[in-house]
BALUMLUM-199421 format. One line per 10 residues: for each residue x, y, z of C-alpha. Coordinates in steps of 0.05 Angstrom, whole numbers. Each point is the difference from the previous one (the first is absolute). Layout:
REM BALUMLUM-199421
X:Y:Z  ...
***
This chain:
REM BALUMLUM-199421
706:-1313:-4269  16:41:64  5:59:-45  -77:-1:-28  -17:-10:77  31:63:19  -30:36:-71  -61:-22:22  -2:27:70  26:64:-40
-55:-1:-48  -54:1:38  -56:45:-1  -16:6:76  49:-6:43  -42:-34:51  -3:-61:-52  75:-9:11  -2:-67:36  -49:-23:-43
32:16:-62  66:-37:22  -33:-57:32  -41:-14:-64  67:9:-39  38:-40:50  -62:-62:-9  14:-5:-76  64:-5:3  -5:-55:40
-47:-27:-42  46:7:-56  57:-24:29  -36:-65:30  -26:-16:-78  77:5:-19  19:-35:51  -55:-62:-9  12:8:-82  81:-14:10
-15:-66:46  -48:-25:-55  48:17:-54  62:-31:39  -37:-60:29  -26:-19:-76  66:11:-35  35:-37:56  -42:-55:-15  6:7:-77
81:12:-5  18:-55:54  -43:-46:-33  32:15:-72  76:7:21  16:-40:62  -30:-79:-18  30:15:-75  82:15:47  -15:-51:46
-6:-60:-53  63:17:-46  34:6:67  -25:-75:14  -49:15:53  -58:-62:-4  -68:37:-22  -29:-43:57  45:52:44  -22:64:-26
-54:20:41  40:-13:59  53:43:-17  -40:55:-18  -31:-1:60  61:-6:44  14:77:-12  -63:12:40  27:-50:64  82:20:-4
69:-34:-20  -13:-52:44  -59:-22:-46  46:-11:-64  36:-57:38  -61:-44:2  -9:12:-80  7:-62:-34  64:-6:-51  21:65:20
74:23:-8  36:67:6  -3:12:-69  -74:-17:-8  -16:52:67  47:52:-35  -31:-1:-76  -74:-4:37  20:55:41  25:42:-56
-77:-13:-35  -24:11:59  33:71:7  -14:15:-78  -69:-14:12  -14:43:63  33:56:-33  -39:-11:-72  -59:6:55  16:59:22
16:37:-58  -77:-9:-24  -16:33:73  53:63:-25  -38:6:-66  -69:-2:44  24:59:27  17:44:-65  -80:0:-5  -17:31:72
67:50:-6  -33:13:-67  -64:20:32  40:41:65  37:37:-54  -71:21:-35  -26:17:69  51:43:15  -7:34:-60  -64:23:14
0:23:76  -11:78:2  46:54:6  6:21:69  53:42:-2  -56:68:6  -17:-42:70  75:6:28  -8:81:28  40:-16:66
-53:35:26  -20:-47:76  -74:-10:0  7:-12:79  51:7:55  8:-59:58  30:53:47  8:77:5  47:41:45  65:31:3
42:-70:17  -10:-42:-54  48:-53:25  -39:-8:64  -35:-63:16  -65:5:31  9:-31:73  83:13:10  13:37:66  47:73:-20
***
């Protein structure tokens, strides 16, 4: 994206329009990247809630968790280890195959966020494809100079 901000600036008509051209360019990609960014914690909050739901009770009672503890442990992820000692029936090997579903379900979560984002590289790919050639814009030739004179390594203000 910080390449079609500096094509932009290079693209411009009038050179006066520079800062408006990259500040416009610079405001929709924020845009753009704040849609992403709200569309990924949608996606990842809803499949958290759909893969925990589906994989972690299921573990918990064929490890011999009581459903009446369920919520509980689920929960205790949020608060800490110190949470699954207060857990009802729980044993090392009930914390250890919940974990596991746990683990499996976070990462099932997050896979659906990685697939989210084959659409929008889909979409930056297409973009990119159809920025214009700018290479005609690249003379070397300096529209303006900061400074002129014979020492070009002297700062303005230094004593000789």
């Amino acid at each position: 994206m910080q390449t079609a901000i500096t094509i932009v600036t290079l693209a411009a008509k009038d050179q006066f329009a520079l800062g408006s051209a990259s500040g416009v360019a610079g405001s929709i990609r924020f845009l753009i990247s704040s849609i992403a960014a709200t569309v990924y914690s949608v996606i990842l909050s809803n499949r958290l809630t759909s893969t925990i739901s589906s994989q972690v009770p299921p573990a918990l009672l064929s490890a011999g968790l009581p459903a009446s503890s369920i919520p509980t442990f689920i929960s205790a992820f949020a608060l800490g280890p110190t949470a699954f000692a207060a857990i009802p029936g729980i044993t090392p090997q009930i914390l250890a195959a919940g974990t596991s579903a746990y683990k499996n379900a976070n990462a099932d979560a997050y896979r659906t966020v990685f697939l989210s984002n084959i659409a929008f590289s889909g979409v930056a790919i297409i973009c990119s494809l159809l920025l214009p050639n700018v290479d005609h814009l690249l003379t070397g030739q300096v529209a303006t100079t900061l400074h002129q004179g014979r020492d070009e390594g002297h700062i303005a203000g230094e004593k000789e």
